[in-house]
Chimera marker file (.cmm) of the C-alpha trace (Angstrom):
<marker_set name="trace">
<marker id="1" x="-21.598" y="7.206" z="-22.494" r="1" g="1" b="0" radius="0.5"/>
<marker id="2" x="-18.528" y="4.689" z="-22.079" r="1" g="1" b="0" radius="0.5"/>
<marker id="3" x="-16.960" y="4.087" z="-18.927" r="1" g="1" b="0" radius="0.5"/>
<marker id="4" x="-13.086" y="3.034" z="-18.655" r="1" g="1" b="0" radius="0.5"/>
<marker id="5" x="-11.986" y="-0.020" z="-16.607" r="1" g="1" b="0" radius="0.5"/>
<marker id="6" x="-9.220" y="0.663" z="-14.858" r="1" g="1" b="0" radius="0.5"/>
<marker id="7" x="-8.272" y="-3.148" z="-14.082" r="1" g="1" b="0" radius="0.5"/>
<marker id="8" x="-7.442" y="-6.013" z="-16.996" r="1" g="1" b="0" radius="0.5"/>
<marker id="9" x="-10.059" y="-8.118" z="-15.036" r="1" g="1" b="0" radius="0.5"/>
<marker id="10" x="-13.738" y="-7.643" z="-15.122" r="1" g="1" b="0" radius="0.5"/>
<marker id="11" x="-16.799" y="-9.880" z="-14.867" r="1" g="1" b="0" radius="0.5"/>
<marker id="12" x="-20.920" y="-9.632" z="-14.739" r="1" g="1" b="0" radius="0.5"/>
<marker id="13" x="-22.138" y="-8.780" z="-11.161" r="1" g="1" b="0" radius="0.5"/>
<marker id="14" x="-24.777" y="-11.660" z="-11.309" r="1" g="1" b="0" radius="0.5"/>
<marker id="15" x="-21.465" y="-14.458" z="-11.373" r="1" g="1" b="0" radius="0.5"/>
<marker id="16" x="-19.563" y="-12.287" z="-8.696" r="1" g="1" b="0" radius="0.5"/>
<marker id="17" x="-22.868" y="-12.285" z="-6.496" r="1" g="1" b="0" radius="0.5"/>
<marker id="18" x="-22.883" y="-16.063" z="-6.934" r="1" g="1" b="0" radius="0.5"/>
<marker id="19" x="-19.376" y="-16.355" z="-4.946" r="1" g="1" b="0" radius="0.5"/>
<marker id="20" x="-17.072" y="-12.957" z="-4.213" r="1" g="1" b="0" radius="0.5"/>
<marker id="21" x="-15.002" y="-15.372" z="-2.215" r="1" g="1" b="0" radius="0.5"/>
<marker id="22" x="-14.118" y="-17.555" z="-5.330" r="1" g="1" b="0" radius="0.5"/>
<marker id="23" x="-14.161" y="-14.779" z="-7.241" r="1" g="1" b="0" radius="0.5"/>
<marker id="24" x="-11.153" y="-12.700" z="-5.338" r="1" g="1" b="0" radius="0.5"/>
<marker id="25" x="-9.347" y="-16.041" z="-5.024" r="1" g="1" b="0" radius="0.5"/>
<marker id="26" x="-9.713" y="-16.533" z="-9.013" r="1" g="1" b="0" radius="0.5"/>
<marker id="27" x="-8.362" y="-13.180" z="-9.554" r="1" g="1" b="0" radius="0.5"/>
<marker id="28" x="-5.048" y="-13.770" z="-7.698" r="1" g="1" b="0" radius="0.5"/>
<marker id="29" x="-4.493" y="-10.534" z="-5.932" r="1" g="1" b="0" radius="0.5"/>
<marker id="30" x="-5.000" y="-8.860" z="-8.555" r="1" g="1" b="0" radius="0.5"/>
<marker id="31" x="-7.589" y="-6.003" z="-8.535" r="1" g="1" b="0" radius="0.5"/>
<marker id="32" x="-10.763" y="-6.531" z="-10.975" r="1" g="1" b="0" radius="0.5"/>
<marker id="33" x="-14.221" y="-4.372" z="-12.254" r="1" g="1" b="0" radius="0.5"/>
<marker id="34" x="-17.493" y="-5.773" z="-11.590" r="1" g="1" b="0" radius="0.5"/>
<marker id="35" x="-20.020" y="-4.421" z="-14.326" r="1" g="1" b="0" radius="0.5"/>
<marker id="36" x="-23.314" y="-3.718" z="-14.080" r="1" g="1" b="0" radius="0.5"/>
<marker id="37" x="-25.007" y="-3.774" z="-17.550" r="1" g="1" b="0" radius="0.5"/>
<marker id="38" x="-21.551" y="-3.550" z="-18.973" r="1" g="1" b="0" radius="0.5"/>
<marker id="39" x="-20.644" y="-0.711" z="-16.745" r="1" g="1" b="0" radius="0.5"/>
<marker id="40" x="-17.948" y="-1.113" z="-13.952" r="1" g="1" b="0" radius="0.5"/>
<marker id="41" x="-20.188" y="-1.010" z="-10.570" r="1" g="1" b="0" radius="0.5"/>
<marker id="42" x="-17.045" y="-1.607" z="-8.364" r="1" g="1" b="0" radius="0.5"/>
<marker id="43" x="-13.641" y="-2.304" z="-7.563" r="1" g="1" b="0" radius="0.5"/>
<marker id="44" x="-12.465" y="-5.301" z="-5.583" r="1" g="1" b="0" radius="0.5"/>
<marker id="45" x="-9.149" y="-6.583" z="-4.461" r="1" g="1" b="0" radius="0.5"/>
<marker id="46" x="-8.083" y="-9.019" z="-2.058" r="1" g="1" b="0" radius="0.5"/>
<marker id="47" x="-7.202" y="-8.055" z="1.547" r="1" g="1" b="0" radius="0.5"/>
<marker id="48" x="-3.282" y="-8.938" z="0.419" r="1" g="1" b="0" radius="0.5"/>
<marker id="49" x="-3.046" y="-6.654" z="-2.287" r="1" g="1" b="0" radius="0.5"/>
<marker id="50" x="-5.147" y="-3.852" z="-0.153" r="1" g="1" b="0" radius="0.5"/>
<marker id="51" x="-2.350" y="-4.424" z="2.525" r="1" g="1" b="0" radius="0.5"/>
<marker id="52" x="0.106" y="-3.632" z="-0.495" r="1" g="1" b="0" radius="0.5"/>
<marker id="53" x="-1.381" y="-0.685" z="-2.156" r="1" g="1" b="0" radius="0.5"/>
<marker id="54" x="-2.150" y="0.960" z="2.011" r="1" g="1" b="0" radius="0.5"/>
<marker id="55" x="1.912" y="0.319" z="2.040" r="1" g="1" b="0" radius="0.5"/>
<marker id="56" x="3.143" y="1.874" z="-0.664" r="1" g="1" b="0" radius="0.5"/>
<marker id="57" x="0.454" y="5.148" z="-0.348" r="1" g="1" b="0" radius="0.5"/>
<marker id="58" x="2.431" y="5.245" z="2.753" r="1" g="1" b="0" radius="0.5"/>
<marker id="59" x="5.620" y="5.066" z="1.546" r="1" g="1" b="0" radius="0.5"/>
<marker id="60" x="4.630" y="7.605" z="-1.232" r="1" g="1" b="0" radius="0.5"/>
<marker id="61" x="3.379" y="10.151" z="1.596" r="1" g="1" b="0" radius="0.5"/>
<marker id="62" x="6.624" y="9.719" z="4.253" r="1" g="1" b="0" radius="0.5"/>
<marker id="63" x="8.877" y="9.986" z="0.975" r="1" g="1" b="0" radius="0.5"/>
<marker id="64" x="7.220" y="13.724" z="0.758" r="1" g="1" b="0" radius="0.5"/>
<marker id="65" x="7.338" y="14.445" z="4.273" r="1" g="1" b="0" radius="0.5"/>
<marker id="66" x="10.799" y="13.140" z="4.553" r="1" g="1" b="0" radius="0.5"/>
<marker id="67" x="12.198" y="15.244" z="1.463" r="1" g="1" b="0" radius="0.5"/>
<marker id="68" x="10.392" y="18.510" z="2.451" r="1" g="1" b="0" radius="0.5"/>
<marker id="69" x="12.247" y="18.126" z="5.855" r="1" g="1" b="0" radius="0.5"/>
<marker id="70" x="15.425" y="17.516" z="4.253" r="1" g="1" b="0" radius="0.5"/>
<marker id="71" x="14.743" y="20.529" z="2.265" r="1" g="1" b="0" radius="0.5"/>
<marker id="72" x="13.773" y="22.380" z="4.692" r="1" g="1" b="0" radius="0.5"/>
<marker id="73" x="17.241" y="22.027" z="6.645" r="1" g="1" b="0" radius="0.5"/>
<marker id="74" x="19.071" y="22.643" z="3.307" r="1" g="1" b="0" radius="0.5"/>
<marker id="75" x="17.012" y="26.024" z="3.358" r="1" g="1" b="0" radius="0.5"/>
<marker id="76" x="18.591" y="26.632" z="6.862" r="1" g="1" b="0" radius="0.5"/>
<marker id="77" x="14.165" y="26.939" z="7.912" r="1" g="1" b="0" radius="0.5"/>
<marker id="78" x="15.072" y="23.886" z="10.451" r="1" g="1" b="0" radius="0.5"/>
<marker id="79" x="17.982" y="23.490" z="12.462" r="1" g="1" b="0" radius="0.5"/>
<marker id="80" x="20.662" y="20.863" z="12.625" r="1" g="1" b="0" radius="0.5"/>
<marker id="81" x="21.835" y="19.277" z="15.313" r="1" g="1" b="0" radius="0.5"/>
<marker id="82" x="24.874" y="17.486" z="14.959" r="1" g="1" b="0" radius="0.5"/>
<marker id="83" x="26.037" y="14.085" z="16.119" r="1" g="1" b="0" radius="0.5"/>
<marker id="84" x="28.688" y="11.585" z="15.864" r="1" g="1" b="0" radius="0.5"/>
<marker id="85" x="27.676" y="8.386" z="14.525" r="1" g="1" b="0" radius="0.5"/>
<marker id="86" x="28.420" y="6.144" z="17.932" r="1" g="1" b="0" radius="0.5"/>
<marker id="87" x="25.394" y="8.642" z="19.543" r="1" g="1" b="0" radius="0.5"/>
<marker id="88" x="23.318" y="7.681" z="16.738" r="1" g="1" b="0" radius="0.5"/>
<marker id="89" x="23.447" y="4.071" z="17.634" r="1" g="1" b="0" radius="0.5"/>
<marker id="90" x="21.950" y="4.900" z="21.179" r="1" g="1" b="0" radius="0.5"/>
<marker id="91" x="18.859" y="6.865" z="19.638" r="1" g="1" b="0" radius="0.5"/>
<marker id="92" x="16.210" y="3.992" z="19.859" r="1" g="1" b="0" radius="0.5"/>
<marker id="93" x="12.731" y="5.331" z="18.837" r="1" g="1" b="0" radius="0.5"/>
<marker id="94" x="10.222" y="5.093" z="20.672" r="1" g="1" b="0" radius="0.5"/>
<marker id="95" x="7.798" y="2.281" z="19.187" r="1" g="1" b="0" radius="0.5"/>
<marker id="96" x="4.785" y="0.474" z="20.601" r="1" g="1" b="0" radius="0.5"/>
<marker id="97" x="4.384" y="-2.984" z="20.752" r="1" g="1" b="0" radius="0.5"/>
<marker id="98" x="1.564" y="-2.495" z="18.642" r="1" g="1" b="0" radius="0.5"/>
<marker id="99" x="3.140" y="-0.625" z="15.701" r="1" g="1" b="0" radius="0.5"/>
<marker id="100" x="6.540" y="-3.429" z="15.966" r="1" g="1" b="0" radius="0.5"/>
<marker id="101" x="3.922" y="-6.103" z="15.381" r="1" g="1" b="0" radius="0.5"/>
<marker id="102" x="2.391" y="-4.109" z="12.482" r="1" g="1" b="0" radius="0.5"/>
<marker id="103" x="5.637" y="-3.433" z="10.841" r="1" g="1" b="0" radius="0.5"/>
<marker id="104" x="6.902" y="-7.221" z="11.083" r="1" g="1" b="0" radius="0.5"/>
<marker id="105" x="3.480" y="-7.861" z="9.246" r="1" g="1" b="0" radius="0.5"/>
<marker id="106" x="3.690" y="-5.793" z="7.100" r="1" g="1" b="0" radius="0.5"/>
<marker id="107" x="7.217" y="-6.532" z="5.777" r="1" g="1" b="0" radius="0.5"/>
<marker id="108" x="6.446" y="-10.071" z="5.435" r="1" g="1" b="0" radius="0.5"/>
<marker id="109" x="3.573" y="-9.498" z="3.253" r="1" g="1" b="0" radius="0.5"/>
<marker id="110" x="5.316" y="-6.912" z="1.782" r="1" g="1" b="0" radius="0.5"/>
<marker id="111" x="8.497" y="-9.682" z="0.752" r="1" g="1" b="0" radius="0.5"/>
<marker id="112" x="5.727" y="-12.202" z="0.158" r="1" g="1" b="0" radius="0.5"/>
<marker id="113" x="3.873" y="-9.800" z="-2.792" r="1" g="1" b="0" radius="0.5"/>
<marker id="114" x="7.698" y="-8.250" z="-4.259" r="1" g="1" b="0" radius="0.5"/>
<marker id="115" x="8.240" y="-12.106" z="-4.510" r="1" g="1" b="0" radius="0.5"/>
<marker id="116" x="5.495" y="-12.266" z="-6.913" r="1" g="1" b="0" radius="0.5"/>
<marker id="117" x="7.129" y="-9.376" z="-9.019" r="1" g="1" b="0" radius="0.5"/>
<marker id="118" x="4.611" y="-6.760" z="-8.903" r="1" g="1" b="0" radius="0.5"/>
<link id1="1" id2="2" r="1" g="1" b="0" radius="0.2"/>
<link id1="2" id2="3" r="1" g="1" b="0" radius="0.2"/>
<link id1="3" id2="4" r="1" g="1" b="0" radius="0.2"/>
<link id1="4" id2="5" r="1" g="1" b="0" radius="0.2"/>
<link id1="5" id2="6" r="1" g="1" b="0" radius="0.2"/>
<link id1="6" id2="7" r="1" g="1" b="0" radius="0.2"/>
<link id1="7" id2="8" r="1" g="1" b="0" radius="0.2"/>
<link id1="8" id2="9" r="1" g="1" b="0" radius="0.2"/>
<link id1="9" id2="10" r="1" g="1" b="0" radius="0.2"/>
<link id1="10" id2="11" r="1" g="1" b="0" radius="0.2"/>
<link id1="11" id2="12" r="1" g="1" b="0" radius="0.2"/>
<link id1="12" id2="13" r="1" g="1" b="0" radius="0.2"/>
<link id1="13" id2="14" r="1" g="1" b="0" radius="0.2"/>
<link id1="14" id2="15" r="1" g="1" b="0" radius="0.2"/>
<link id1="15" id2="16" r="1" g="1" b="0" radius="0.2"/>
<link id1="16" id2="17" r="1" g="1" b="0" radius="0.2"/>
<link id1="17" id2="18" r="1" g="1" b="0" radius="0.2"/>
<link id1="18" id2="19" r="1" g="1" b="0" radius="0.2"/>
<link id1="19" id2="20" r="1" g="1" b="0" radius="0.2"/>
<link id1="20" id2="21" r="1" g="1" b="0" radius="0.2"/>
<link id1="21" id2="22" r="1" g="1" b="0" radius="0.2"/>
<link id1="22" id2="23" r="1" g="1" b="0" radius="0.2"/>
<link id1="23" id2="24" r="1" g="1" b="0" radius="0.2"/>
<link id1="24" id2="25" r="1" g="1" b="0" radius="0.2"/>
<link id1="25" id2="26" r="1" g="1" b="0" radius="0.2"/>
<link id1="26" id2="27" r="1" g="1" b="0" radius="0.2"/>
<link id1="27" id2="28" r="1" g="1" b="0" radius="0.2"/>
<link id1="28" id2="29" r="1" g="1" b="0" radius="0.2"/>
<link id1="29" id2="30" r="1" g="1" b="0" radius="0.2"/>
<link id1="30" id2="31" r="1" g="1" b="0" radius="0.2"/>
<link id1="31" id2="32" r="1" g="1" b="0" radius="0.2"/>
<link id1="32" id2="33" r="1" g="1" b="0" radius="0.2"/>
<link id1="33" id2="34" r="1" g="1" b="0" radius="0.2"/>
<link id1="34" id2="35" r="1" g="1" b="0" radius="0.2"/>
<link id1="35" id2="36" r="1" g="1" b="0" radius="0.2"/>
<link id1="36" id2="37" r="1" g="1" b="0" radius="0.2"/>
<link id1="37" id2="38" r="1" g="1" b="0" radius="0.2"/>
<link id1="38" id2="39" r="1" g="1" b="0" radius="0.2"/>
<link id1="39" id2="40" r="1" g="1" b="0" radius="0.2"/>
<link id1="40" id2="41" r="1" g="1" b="0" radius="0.2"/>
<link id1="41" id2="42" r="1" g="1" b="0" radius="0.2"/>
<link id1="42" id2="43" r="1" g="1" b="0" radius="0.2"/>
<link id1="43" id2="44" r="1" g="1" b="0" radius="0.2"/>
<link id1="44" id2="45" r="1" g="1" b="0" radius="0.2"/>
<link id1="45" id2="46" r="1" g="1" b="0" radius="0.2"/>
<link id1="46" id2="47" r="1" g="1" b="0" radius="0.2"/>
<link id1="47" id2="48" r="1" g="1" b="0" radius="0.2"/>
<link id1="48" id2="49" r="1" g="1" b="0" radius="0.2"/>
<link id1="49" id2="50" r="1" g="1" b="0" radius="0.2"/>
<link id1="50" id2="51" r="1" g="1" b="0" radius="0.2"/>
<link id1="51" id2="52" r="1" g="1" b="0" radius="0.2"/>
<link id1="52" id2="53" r="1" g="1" b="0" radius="0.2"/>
<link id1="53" id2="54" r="1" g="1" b="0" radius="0.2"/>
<link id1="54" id2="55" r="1" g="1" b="0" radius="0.2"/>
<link id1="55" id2="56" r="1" g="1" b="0" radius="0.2"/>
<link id1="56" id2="57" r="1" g="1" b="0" radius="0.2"/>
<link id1="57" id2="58" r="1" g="1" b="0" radius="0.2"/>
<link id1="58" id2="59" r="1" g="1" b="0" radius="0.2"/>
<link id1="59" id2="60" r="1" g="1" b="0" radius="0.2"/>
<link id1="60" id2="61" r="1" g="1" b="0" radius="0.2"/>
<link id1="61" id2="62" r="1" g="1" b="0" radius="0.2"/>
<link id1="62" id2="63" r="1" g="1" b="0" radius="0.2"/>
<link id1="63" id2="64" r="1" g="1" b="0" radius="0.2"/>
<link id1="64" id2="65" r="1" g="1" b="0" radius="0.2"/>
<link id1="65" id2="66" r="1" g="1" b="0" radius="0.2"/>
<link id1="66" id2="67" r="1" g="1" b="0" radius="0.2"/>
<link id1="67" id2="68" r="1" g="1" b="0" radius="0.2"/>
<link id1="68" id2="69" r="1" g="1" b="0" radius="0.2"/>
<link id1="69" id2="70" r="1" g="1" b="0" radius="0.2"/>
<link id1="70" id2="71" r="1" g="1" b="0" radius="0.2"/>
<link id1="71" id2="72" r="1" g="1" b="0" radius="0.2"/>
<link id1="72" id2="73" r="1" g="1" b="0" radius="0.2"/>
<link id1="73" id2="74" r="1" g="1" b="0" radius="0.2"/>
<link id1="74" id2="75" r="1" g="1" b="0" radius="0.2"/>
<link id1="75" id2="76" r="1" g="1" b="0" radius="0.2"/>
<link id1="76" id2="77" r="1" g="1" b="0" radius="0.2"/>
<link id1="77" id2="78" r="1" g="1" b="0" radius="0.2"/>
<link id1="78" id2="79" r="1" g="1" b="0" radius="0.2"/>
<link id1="79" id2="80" r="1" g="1" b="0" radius="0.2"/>
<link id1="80" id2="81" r="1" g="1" b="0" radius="0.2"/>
<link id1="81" id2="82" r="1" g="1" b="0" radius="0.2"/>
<link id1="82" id2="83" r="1" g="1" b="0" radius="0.2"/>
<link id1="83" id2="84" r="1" g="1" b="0" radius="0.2"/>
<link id1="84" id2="85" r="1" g="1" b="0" radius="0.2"/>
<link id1="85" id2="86" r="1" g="1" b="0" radius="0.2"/>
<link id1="86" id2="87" r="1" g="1" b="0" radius="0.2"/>
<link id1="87" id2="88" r="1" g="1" b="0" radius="0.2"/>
<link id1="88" id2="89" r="1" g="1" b="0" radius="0.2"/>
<link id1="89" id2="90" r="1" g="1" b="0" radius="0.2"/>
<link id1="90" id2="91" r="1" g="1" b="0" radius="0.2"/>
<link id1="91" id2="92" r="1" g="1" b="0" radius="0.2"/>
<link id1="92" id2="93" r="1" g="1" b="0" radius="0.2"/>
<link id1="93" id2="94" r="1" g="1" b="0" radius="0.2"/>
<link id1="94" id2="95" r="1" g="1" b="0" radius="0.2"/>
<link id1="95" id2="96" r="1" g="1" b="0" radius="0.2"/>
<link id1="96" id2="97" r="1" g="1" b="0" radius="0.2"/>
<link id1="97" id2="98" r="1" g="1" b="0" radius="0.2"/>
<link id1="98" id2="99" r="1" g="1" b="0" radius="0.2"/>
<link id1="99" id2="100" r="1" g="1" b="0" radius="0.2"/>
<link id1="100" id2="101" r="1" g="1" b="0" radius="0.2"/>
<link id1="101" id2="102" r="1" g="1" b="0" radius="0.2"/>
<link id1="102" id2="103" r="1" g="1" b="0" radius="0.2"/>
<link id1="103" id2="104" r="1" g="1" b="0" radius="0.2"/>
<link id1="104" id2="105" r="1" g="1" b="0" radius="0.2"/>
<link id1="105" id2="106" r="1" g="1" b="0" radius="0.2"/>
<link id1="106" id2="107" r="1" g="1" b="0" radius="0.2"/>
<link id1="107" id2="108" r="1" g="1" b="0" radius="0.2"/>
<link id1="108" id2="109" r="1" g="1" b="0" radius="0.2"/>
<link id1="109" id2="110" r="1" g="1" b="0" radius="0.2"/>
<link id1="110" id2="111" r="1" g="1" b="0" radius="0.2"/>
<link id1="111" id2="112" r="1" g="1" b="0" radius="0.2"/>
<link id1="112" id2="113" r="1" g="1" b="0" radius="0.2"/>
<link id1="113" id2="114" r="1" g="1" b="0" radius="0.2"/>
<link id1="114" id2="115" r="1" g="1" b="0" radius="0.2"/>
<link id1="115" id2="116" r="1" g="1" b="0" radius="0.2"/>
<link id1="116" id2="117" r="1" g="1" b="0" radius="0.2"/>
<link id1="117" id2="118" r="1" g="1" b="0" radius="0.2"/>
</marker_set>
């Protein structure tokens, strides 16, 4: 039976047992297989490009949510409520200290990784 590897990286568990640290930090945030007798075992990625892939998952599943709303008002199934775009500006959402902190994170990784053109 063959097994596809889904990465362009791979390498023997014994030399990733040896060092996983070095071994992420070779692989340059890129994701890579670890085989066991020439079979992929496991996955492993850096924290960095975990951070990236969590992102854009979320992006993928808000871009749904957000379109199925929009359709759903198009369908006349939700209603609008207008208003002008001066009372817009004094909407502020409601966000936790927590979740600003997150964000600001997570956009600078975010810049940091697009930087690096993936």
């Amino acid at each position: 039976m063959m097994d596809e590897i889904l990465t362009s990286a791979a390498m023997g568990i014994s030399e990733f047992k040896q060092n996983p640290n070095a071994a992420v930090k070779a692989a340059d945030d890129l994701p890579f297989a670890v085989l066991t007798n020439n079979r992929p075992s496991f996955y492993v990625m850096s924290p960095r490009m975990f951070d990236y892939l969590t992102e854009k998952l979320w992006d993928a599943q808000m871009t749904t949510a957000i379109l199925a709303e929009i359709k759903a008002h198009e369908e006349g199934d939700e209603p609008s409520i207008k208003i002008s775009l001066e009372e817009s500006r004094l909407v502020q959402p409601r966000v936790s200290a927590k979740r600003k902190k997150s964000v600001a994170q997570t956009r600078s990784k975010r810049a940091k990784l697009n930087s690096k053109n993936f």
